[in-house]
C-alpha positions in Angstrom: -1.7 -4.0 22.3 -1.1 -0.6 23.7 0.9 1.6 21.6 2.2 4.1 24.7 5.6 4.2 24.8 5.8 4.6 20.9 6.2 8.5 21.3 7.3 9.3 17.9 5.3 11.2 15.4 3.6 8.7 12.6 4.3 10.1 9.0 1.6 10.5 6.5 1.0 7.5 5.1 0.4 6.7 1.7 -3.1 4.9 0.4 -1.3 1.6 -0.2 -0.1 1.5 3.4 -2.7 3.2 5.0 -4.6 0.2 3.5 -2.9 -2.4 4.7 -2.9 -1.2 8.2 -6.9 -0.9 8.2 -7.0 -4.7 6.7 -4.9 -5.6 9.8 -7.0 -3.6 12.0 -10.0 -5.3 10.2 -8.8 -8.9 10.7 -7.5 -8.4 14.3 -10.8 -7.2 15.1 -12.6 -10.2 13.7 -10.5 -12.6 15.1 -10.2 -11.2 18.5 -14.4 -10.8 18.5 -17.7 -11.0 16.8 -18.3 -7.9 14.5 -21.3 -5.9 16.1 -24.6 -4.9 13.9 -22.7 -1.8 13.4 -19.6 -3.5 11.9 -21.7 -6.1 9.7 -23.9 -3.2 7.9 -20.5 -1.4 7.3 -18.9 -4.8 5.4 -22.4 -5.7 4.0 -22.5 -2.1 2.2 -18.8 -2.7 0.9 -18.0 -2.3 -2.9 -15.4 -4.2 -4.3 -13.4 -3.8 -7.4 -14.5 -5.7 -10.0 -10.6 -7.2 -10.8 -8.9 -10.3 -11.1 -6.8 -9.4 -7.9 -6.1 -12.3 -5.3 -8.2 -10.2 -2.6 -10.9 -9.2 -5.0 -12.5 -12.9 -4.3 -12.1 -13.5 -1.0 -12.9 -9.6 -0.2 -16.4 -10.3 -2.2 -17.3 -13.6 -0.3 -16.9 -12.0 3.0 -19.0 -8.8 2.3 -21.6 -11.5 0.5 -21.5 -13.4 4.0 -22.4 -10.5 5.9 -25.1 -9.9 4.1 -26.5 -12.8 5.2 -25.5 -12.8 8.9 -26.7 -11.7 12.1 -24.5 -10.5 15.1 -25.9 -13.3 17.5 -25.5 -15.9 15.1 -22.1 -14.7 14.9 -20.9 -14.9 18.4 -22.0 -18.5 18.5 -19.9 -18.8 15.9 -16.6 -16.7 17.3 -16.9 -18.6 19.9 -17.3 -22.3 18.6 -14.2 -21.2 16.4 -11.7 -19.4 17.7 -12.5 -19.7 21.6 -14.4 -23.0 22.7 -15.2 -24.4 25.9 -11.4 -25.9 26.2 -10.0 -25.2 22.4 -11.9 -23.6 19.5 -11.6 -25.5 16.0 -8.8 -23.3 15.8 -6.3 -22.2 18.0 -4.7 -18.1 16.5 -1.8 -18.2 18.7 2.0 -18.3 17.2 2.9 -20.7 20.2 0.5 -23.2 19.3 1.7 -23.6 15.7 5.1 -23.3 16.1 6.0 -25.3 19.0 2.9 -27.1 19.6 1.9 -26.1 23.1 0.3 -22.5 24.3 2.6 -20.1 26.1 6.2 -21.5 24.9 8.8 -20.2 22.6 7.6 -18.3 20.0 5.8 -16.2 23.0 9.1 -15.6 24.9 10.5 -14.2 21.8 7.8 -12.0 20.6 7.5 -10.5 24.2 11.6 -9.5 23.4 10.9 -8.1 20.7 7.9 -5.8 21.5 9.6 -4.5 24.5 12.2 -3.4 22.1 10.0 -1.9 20.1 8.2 0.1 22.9 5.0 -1.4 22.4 3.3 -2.7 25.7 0.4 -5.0 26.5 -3.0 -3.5 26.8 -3.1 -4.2 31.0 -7.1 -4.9 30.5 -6.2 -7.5 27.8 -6.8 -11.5 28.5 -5.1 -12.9 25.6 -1.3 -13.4 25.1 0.5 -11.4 22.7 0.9 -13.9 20.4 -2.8 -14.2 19.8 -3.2 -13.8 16.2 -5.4 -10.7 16.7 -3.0 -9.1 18.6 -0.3 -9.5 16.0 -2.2 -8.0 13.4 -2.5 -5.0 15.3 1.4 -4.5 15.9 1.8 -4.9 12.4 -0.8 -2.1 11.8 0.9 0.0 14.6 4.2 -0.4 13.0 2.6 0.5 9.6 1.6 3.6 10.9 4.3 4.6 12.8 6.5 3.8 9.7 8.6 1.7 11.2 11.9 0.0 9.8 11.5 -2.9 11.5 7.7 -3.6 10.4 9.5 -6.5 7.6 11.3 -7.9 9.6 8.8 -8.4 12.3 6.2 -10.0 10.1 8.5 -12.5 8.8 10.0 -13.3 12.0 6.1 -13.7 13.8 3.7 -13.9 11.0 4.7 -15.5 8.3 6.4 -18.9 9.5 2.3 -19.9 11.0 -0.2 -17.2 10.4 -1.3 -18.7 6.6 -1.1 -22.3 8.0 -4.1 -20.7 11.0 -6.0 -19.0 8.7 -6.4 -21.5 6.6 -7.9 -23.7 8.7 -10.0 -20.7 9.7 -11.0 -20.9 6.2 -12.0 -24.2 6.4 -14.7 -24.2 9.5 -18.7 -24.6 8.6 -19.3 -21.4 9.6 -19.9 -19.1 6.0 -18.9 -16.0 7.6 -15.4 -16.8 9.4 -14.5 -19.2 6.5 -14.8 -15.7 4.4 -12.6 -14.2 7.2 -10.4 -16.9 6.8 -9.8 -16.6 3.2 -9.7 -13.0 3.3 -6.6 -13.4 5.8 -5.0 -15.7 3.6 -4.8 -13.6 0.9 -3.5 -11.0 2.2 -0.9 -12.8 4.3 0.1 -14.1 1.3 0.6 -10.7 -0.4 2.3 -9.3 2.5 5.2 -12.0 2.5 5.3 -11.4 -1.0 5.7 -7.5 -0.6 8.3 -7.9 2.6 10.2 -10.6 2.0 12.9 -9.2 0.4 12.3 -5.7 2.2 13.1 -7.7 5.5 16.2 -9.0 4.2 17.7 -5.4 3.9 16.5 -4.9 7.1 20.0 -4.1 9.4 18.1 -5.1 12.8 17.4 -8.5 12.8 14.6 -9.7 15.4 14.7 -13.1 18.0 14.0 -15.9 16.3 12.3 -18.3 18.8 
């Protein structure tokens, strides 16, 4: 995604939502392509809290996987999963899970809505917009451009498919994307949990598809 015509000035964000948008920038860069050695050192030398949190777990397993992994292992592994010769194991687009074939509704109605937002397509990018990837980097664009209509977009194009994905993300042999998986899930789950009821105060409603 190409945030160019968003011209407005991002306000500061706070640590919570600064946060969130780096987990979504984290995840859309996994799931769009293998992590580099670069990438892996940096999630291998992670800390994580020790709490009873819902990401603590997941956010250990994944950092515990990539200790053990190696970038060219890994793009075997991207691309067994979430690219294939035809079909991966999984398929991260919103068409696919909500209407069951590639390029159909739920695609027609995301596109109206970024165009109302001002957010374009990246003209180097091969994947449609409603590539899971891509996704998680509008949300994190609208986190940090503060954005009133950040709710109401990830519960119009997130949340009716993107746990359903991830989980079966989280289910592949693969130790590493199976941590990425479960990683997502959790925090998908704590996102419609924290903008739920934001998104129904929301007085722009997005397309439904």
């Amino acid at each position: 995604m190409s945030d160019t015509v968003m011209q407005q000035a991002a306000p500061e964000l706070d640590d919570l939502h600064a946060l969130r948008a780096d987990v979504y920038r984290l995840l859309a860069r996994l799931l769009h392509e293998p992590p580099d050695a670069e990438l892996l050192a940096w999630l291998a030398d992670l800390e994580v809290e020790d709490d009873a949190s819902p990401l603590a777990g997941p956010w250990r397993g994944l950092v515990e996987a990539s200790r053990h992994s190696r970038p060219q292992t890994l793009a075997r592994e991207h691309f067994r999963h979430l690219i294939g010769v035809i079909q991966g194991d999984v398929t991260p687009y919103a068409s696919w899970y909500r209407n069951g074939e590639l390029m159909d509704q739920a695609l027609v109605a995301l596109r109206y809505d970024l165009k109302a937002l001002g957010i374009e397509r990246d003209a180097q990018a091969h994947d449609p917009e409603d590539h899971l990837a891509a996704l998680c980097e509008t949300m994190a664009l609208l986190i940090e451009a503060g954005s009133p209509t950040e709710a109401g977009f990830f519960m119009t194009h997130l949340a009716p498919w993107a746990a359903t994905c991830l989980t079966d993300l989280a289910g592949v042999e693969s130790t590493f994307y199976s941590g990425v998986g479960r990683l997502g899930r959790a925090f998908i789950d704590r996102e419609e949990a924290l903008l739920a009821r934001e998104a129904a105060q929301e007085p722009v409603r997005l397309v439904e598809p």
